[in-house]
C-alpha positions in Angstrom: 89.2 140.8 123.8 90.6 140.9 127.5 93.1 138.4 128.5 95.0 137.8 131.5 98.0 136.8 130.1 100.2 139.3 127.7 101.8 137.0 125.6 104.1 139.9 124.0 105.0 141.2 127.6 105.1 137.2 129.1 103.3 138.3 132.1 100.0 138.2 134.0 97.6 141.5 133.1 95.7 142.4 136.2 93.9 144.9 134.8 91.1 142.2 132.8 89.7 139.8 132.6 91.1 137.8 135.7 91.3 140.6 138.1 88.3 143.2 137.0 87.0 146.1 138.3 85.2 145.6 141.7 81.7 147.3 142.2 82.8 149.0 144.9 86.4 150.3 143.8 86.6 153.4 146.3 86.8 150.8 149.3 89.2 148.6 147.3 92.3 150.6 148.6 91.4 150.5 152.0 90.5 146.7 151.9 93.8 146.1 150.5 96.9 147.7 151.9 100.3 148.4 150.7 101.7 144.8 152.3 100.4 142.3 154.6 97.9 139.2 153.8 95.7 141.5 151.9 98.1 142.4 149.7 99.3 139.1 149.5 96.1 137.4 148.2 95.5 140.7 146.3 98.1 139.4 144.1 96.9 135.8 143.9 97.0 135.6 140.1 100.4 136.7 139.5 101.7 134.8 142.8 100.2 131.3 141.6 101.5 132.5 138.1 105.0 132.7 139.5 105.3 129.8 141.5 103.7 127.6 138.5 106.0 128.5 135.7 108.9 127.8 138.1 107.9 124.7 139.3 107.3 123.7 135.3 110.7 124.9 135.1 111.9 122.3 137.5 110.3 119.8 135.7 107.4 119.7 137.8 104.3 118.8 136.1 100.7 121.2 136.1 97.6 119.4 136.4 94.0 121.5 135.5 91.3 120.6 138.0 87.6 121.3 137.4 85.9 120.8 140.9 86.7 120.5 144.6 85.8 116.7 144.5 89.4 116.1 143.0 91.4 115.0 145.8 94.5 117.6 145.4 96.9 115.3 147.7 96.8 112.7 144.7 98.0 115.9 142.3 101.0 116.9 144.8 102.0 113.0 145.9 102.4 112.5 142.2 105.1 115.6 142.7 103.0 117.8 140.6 101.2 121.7 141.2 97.8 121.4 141.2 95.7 124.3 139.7 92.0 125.3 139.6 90.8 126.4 135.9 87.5 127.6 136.6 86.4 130.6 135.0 85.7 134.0 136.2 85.3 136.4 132.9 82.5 137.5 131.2 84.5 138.2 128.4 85.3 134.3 127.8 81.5 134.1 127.4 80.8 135.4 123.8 83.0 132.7 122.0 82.3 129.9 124.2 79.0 130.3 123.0 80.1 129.7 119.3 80.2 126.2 120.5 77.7 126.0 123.7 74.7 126.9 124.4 73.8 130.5 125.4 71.4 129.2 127.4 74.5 127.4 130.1 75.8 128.0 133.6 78.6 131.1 133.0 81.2 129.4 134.9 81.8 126.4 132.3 81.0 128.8 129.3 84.3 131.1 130.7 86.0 128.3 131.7 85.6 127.1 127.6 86.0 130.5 126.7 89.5 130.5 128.2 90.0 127.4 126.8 89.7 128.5 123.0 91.0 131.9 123.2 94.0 130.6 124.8 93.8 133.2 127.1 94.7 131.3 130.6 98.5 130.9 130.9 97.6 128.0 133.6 95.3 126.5 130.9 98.4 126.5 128.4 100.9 125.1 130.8 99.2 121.9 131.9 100.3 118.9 131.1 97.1 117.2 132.3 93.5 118.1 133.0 91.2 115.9 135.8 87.7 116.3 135.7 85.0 115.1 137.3 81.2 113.6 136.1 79.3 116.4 138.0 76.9 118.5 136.5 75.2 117.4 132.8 77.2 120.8 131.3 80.2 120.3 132.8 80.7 116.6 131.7 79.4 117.6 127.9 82.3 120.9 127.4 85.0 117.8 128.8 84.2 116.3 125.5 84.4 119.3 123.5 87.9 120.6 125.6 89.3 117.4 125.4 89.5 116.7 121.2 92.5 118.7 121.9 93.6 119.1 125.3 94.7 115.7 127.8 91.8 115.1 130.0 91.5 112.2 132.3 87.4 112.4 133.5 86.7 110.9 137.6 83.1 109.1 137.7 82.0 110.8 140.2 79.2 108.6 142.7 75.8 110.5 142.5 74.0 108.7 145.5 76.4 109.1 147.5 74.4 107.2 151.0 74.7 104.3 148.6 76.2 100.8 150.1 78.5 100.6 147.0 78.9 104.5 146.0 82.3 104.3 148.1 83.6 100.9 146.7 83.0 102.9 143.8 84.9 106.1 144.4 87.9 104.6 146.1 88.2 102.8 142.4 87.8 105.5 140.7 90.7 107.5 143.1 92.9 104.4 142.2 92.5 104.7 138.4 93.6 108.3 139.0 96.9 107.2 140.9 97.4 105.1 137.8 97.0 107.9 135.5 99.2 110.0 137.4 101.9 107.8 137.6 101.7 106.4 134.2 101.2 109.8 132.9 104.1 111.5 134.5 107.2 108.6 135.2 106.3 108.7 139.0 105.7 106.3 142.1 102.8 107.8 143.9 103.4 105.8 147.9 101.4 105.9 150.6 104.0 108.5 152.1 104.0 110.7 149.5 99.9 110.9 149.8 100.5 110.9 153.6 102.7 114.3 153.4 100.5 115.8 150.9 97.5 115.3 153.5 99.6 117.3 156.1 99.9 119.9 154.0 96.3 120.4 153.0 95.0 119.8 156.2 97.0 122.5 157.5 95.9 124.8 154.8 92.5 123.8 155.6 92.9 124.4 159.4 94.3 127.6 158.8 91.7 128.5 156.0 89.0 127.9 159.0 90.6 129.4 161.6 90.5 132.9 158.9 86.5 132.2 158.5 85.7 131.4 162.5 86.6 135.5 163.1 83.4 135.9 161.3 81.6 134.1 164.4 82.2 137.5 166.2 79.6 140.0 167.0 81.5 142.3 165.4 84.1 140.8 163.2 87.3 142.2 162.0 87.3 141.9 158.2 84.3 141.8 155.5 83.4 138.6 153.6 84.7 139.9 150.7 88.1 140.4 152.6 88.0 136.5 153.7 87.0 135.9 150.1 90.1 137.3 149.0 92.1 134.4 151.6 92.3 131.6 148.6 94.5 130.9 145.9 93.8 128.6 142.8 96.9 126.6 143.7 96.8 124.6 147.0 100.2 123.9 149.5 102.3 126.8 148.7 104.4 127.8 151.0 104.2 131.6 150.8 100.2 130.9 151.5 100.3 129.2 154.5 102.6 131.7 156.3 100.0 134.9 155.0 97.3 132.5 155.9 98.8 132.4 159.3 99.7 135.9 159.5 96.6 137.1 158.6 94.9 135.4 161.7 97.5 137.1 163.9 96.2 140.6 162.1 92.6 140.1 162.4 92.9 138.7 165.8 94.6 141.7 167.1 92.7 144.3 165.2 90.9 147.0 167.2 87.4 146.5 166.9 85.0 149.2 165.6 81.5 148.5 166.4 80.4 151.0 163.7 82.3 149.0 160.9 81.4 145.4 159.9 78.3 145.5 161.2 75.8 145.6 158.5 72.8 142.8 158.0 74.8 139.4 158.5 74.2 137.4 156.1 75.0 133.4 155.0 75.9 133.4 151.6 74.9 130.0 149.8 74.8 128.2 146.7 77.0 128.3 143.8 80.9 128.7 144.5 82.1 133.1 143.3 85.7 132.1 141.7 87.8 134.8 140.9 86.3 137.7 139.0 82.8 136.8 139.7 82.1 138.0 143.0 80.0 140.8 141.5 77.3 139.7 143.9 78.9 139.3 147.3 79.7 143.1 146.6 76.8 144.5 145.9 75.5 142.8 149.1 78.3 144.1 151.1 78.0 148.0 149.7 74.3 147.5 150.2 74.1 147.3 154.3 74.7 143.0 154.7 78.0 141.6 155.9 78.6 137.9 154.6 80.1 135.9 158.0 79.5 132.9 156.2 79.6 131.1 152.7 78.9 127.2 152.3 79.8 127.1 148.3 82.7 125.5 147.3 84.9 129.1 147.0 83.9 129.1 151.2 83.7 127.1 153.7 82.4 124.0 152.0 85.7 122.4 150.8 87.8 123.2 154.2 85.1 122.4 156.9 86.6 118.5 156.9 90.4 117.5 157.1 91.6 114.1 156.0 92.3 111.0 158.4 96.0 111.6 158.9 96.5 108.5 161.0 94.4 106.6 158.4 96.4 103.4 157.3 95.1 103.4 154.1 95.4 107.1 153.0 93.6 106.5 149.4 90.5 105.3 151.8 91.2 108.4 154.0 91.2 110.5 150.7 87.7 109.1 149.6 85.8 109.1 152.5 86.1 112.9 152.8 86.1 113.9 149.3 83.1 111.9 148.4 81.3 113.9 151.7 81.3 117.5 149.8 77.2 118.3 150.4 77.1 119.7 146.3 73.8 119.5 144.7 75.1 117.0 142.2 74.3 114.6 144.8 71.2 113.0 145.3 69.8 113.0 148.2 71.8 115.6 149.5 70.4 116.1 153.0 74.8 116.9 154.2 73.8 119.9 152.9 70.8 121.0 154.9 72.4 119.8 158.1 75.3 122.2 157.3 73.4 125.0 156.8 71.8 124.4 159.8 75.4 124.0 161.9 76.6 127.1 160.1 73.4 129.3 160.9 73.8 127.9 164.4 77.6 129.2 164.4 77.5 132.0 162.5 74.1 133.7 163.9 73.1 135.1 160.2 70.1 137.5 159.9 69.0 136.0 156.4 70.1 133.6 153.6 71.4 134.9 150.2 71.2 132.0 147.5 73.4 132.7 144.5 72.5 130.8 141.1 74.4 130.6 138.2 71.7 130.7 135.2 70.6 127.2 134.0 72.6 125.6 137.2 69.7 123.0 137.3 71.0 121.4 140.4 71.3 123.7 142.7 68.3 125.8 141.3 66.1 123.1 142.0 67.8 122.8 145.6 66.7 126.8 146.2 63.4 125.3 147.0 64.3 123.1 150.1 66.9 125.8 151.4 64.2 128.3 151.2 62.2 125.7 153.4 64.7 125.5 155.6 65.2 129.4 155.9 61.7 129.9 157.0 60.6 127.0 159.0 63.7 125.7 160.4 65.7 128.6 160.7 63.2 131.2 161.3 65.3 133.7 158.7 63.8 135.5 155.7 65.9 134.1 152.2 66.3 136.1 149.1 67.4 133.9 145.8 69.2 135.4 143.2 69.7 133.9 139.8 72.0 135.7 137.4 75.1 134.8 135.3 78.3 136.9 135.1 77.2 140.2 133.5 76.7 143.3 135.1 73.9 144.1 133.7 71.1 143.2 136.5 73.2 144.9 139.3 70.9 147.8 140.0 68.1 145.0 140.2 69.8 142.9 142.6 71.0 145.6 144.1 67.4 146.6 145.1 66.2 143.2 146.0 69.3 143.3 148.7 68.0 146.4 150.0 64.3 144.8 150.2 65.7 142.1 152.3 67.7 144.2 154.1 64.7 145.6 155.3 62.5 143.4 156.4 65.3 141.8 158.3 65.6 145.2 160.7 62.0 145.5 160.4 61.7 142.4 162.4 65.2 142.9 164.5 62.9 145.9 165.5 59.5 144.3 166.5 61.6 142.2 168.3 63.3 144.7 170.3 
């Protein structure tokens, strides 16, 4: 079975599981040149591998996070690397399910997967795991990871309009400070959180500022190029200055008006961590463009920065954490009215919804962002439910086309 970490070798395999094949591998080399940002990113795995098992080699301590709704400032002000452990692999799936169900969203059986295989090296390096009380699945494999592995579980607020749902949270983000300092030996000050939140909200700025060239009529990278602008650890250095220099790239690039300018498209749903973006591709190698994704591998999670000048940064922290529009919450009208901004910004043609199979919440969502598609927005949606394997492509692939259609049939009765 595939792993992404050669334990013989002691370094990252890039061949499988964590950085497979694309779809569309003949436009891979021209997506991704020798150096630059592209290449950068390209690389994410091994770079994030890099700087992590330097930083534990300083002493620093690796903390696992599970979900965007972690506050990543708490992670770094308690002077530790913050990681993202979702997984991506199809691979992981087959012994996860010798514990799960086979009937359970992909992303948490990889993530277990990875988990008893011992096949991610961040996995094996952490010295602490934060989760949060999200999705049913989710909060049921915590209790099967954490028999052996030190998890500290957030109780996550699920109404979130609720008088006391922020009293709530802000406790909750205080018991993790605790944790964190008891844990580790460390004073986690108001400073401390106060530098971290420069340093995300910069990332975040500069994250947006990448997604924003999208707006254009023509924009100067795909979807699945801006998809490629993240890393599973947050605040490195290195990043930021590729984030920054690929803004300077794409906003000089010549424009071709024959390239990037298939069906645009607004990508929403579930988040596509790395290795499962099987389904952006086959939208983009089938005539769309994605200029926008909402999930939490998109715009979601940097749309909002935190209150730098806030005096009491741990209320700063939950006040925008706890506004993340995921279908976990109920109700969760945030995320109709940012659909609606984004399809305002972002001119789309048609909505794409991407669900992992058995992801309940969002799943049941599909049917007031279809609403919304065709009454409010005046755009034809397509769902599309599938898990990790490749095995439906050609079927998606026609039911891309499909749309595709009827969205230049009507460009050209309107014409």
């Amino acid at each position: 079975m595939g792993k992404c970490y050669d334990d013989k070798k002691r370094q990252i395999n890039t061949d499988d599981p964590c950085n497979p094949p694309q779809c569309s591998p003949e436009n891979l080399a021209e997506k991704t040149p020798q150096n630059g940002p592209l290449a950068w990113f390209g690389k994410m795995i091994q770079n994030c591998y890099e700087y992590a098992s330097e930083a534990k080699a300083r002493g620093k301590r690796i903390v696992g996070i599970m979900c965007e709704y972690t506050p990543r400032e708490l992670i770094m002000a308690a002077d530790a690397v913050p990681v993202c452990l979702c997984g991506g692999s199809a691979e992981m799936i087959p012994v996860a399910e010798e514990h799960l169900p086979a009937n359970l969203c992909p992303l948490i059986k990889s993530t277990y997967g990875y988990h008893i295989q011992k096949a991610n090296p961040f996995l094996e390096m952490v010295d602490l795991i934060v989760a949060e009380t999200t999705c049913d699945g989710k909060k049921k494999m915590y209790e099967l990871m954490g028999r052996i592995r030190p998890i500290y579980v957030l109780e996550l607020p699920q109404k979130p309009t609720d008088s006391d749902a922020m009293v709530h949270w802000v406790s909750e983000l205080r018991k993790l400070k605790t944790k964190l300092e008891n844990h580790f030996g460390v004073d986690v000050t108001d400073e401390k959180i106060k530098q971290a939140i420069r340093i995300m909200n910069r990332e975040r700025m500069l994250r947006r500022e990448l997604a924003e060239l999208m707006k254009s009529d023509v924009p100067p990278l795909t979807g699945r190029q801006l998809l490629e602008f993240k890393s599973i650890i947050s605040g490195i250095s290195a990043d930021l200055e590729q984030y920054a220099e690929g803004i300077k790239l794409f906003k000089s690039k010549k424009l071709d008006s024959q390239k990037n300018s298939g069906v645009r498209v607004l990508m929403t749903g579930v988040p596509m961590v790395h290795g499962a973006e099987r389904v952006l591709d086959i939208v983009e190698s089938h005539g769309g463009l994605v200029v926008c994704a909402d999930n939490c591998t998109g715009l979601k999670p940097i749309l909002e920065d935190v209150d730098e000048s806030a005096v009491d940064p741990m209320l700063a922290l939950a006040e925008r954490y706890l506004r993340l529009p995921c279908a976990v919450m109920t109700k969760n009208d945030r995320r109709l009215e940012l659909l609606c901004e984004l399809a305002a910004e972002y001119r789309p043609q048609c909505i794409i919804e991407l669900i992992w199979q058995t992801c309940t919440t969002y799943d049941v969502e599909s049917y007031l962002i279809k609403q919304l598609a065709g009454k409010e927005l005046g755009i034809p949606y397509l769902r599309i439910e599938t898990d990790y394997s490749p095995s439906d492509s050609a079927r998606i692939a026609l039911r891309v086309e499909a749309l595709f259609e009827t969205v230049r049939q009507r460009a050209g009765d309107t014409n």
